[in-house]
MITITI-153263 format. One record per residue (C-alpha): residue in one letter; z negated, y negated, x negated. Coordinates in steps of 0.25 Angstrom, whole numbers, plus 5000, padded with zeros to 4 digits. Example, Ala and Ser with C-alpha at 12.3 -4.5 7.8 and 13.67 -1.06 7.14 Angstrom:
<kolgus>
A496950184951/S497150044945/
</kolgus>
This chain:
<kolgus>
X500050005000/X500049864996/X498849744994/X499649604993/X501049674992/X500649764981/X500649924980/X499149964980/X498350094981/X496950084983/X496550174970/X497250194957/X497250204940/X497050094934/X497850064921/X496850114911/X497050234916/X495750284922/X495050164929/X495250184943/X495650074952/X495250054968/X495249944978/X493949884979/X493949894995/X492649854996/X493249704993/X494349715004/X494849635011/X494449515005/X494549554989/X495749664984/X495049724972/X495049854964/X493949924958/X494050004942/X493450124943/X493050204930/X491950294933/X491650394943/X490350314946/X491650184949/X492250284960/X491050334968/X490450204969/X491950144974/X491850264984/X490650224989/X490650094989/X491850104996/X492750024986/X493450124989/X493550215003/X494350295014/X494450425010/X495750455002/X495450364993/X493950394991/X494450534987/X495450464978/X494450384969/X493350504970/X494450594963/X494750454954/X493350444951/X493350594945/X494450554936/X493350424931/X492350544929/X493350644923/X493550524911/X491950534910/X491650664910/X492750754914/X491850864914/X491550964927/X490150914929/X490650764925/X491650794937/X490550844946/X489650744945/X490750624948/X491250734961/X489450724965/X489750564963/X490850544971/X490750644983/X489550584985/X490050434988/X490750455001/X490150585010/X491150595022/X492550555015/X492950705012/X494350645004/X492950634993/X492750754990/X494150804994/X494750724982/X493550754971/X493650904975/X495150914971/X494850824960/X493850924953/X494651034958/X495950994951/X494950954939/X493951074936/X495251164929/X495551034920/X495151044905/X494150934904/X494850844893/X495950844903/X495150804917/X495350654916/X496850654917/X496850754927/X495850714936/X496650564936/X497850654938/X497150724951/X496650594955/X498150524957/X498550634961/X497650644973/X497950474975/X499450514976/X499150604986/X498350514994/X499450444994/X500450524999/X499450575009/X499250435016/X500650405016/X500950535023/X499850505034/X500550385037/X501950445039/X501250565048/X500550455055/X501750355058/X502350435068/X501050415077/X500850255076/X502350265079/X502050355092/X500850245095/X502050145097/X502550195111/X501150185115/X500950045111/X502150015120/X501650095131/X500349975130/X501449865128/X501149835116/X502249845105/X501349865090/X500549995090/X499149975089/X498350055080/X496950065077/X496450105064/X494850125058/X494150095044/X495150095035/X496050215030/X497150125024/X497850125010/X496450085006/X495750205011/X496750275002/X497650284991/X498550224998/X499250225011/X497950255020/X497750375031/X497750285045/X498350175039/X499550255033/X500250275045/X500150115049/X500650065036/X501950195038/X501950125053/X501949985048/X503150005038/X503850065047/X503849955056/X503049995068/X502349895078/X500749925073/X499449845074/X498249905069/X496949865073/X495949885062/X494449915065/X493449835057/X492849975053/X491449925052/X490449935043/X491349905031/X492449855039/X493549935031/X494349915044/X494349755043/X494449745029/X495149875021/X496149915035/X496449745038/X496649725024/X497549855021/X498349825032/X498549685029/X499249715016/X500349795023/X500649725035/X500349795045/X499549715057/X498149745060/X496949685068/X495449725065/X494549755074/X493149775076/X492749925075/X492449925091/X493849855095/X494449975095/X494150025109/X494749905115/X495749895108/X496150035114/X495650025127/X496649875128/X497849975122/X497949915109/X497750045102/X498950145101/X498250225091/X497150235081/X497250295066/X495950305059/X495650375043/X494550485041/X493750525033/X493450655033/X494050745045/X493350885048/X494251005050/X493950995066/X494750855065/X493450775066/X493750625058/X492650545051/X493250415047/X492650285046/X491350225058/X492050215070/X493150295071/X492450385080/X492450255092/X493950225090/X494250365093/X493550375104/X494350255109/X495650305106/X495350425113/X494750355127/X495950255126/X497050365123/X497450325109/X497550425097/X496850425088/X497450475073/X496650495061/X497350495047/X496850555036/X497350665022/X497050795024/X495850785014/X495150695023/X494850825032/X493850905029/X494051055032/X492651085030/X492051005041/X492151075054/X491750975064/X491850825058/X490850765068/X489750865064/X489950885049/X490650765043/X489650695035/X489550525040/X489250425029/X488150325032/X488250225022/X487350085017/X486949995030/X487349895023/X488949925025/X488449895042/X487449785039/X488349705030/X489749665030/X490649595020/X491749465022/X492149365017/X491449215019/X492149085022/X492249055009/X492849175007/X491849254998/X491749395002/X490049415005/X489249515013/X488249495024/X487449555033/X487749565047/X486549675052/X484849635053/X484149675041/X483249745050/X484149835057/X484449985051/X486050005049/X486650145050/X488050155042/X488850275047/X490150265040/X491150375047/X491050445059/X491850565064/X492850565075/X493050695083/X494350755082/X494550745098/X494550595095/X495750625085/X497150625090/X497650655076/X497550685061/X498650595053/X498650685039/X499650685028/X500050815033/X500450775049/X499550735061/X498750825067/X497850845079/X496250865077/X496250985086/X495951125081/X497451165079/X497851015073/X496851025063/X497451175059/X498551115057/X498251025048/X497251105038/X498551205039/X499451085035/X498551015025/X498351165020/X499951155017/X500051035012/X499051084999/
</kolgus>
């Protein structure tokens, strides 16, 4: 994709040949910055953080920050320490330990003196495939805005409204995105869309990752608060929503980001689908039932009881908006039954969350390896 008309990805090598590089997301929408990573210790604090997130390209900088460990001590308790370090940042992202675990896998049979270029080796590898990966999502999920179209007409409207959650952009990625790659395939392609972004509170990755991101490419967006979404449907402004995940249970339970749970619920009362787009190593075919066994992430209260903007003066600041006296619960994800789920938008096809859809994914995603 492109920030101010130039090609960017959200994570690469820097020149010195080892330094990693990532977009400091933390300073969006008001700063555009990178980050130089050079130790492990660099990566699983940008992880956790959250300089870095969505979880593509968490996996990516976890397997990255392996290769910053392998130039330390390339050995397999050096490796396994950094794995025990990284794992631990993010607990419901399953592209985490999805991307490690290959990592070490591809790793253990290596010679020791030659770990370090391999494992940068792995690690680009697994970038390119990420990729290639988004970019397939969007062509398998084009087709279905395209379909939305004819609905929007039926509503007298002529722009395809579409209503997207957090942020699983370019940014959440390599590059591309998972729901946002099939609106930048749509927007190139010409079609009439309108994308109403969700503030995505408490960090409002919505308002200022998703706004942003969509910005730089053109495309036309409005942001909402979190609790629009309902009526936005309900006035038939909606033609269809497209969320992320991360992590999706064998079942086709989705966790994704607070508050996808509410604007499924209303795409199903008002009759909209409801698509979720994700790679195939976001589901976790361990987990049999997502709402009972995917683990939630609570995170630091203060992500509630503080928000970040910009003043008047045009400083960037922080303050609190929440009494000092009241107690702050921070649940980051929530799941969304598959019920909910109209369909699964992988780099392999669009598939059902029924029992028979989801067969036929793990048997496609099983061809694809």
């Amino acid at each position: 994709m492109k920030v101010h008309g130039v090609e960017t990805r959200t994570i690469g090598v820097a020149d010195d040949g080892f330094t990693v590089e990532v977009i400091d997301q933390t300073r969006l929408p008001f700063e555009f910055t990178t980050v130089a990573l050079k130790t492990v210790d660099d990566a699983a604090r940008a992880i956790r953080e959250m300089q870095v997130r969505g979880a593509p390209l968490i996996g990516v900088t976890a397997a990255y920050g392996l290769c910053l460990q392998a130039r330390l001590d390339p050995s397999d308790a050096g490796l396994d320490a950094a794995y025990a370090d990284l794992i631990a940042t993010r607990p419901t992202a399953v592209n985490l330990r999805w991307a490690l675990d290959r990592m070490l896998l591809k790793l253990r049979p290596v010679p020791i003196s030659e770990r370090v270029d391999a494992a940068y080796a792995a690690a680009a590898e697994l970038a390119e495939e990420d990729v290639a990966t988004c970019r397939a999502i969007g062509d398998h999920g084009l087709p279905l805005i395209a379909a939305a179209e004819s609905f929007a007409r039926d509503r007298g409207r002529d722009v395809i409204g579409l209503l997207t959650h957090c942020n699983a952009g370019w940014l959440a990625t390599v590059d591309w995105g998972t729901a946002l790659a099939p609106v930048y395939r749509a927007q190139d392609e010409g079609l009439p869309i309108h994308v109403w972004v969700d503030e995505t509170r408490p960090r409002n990755q919505g308002a200022s990752l998703t706004a942003w991101e969509l910005a730089q490419h053109g495309v036309p967006h409005t942001v909402i608060a979190d609790n629009t979404g309902g009526h936005l449907m309900q006035k038939g402004l909606v033609d269809l929503c497209i969320t992320g995940s991360d992590r999706t249970a064998a079942n086709g339970d989705v966790c994704n980001k607070i508050g996808t749970y509410l604007k499924a619920l209303a795409a199903y009362d008002n009759g909209i689908p409801f698509y979720v787009a994700l790679p195939c190593s976001t589901i976790d075919w361990e987990i049999a039932d997502g709402c009972a066994e995917i683990p939630i992430e609570e995170r630091d209260g203060q992500e509630m009881s503080r928000v970040a903007g910009m003043d008047e003066s045009g400083k960037v600041t922080r303050v609190q908006v929440v009494a000092s006296e009241s107690a702050v619960a921070n649940y980051a994800f929530d799941v969304t039954p598959a019920r909910l789920v109209t369909s699964l938008i992988t780099e392999c096809g669009v598939f059902s969350t029924s029992v028979s859809g989801m067969r036929e994914l793990y048997a496609a995603r099983t061809r694809e390896e």
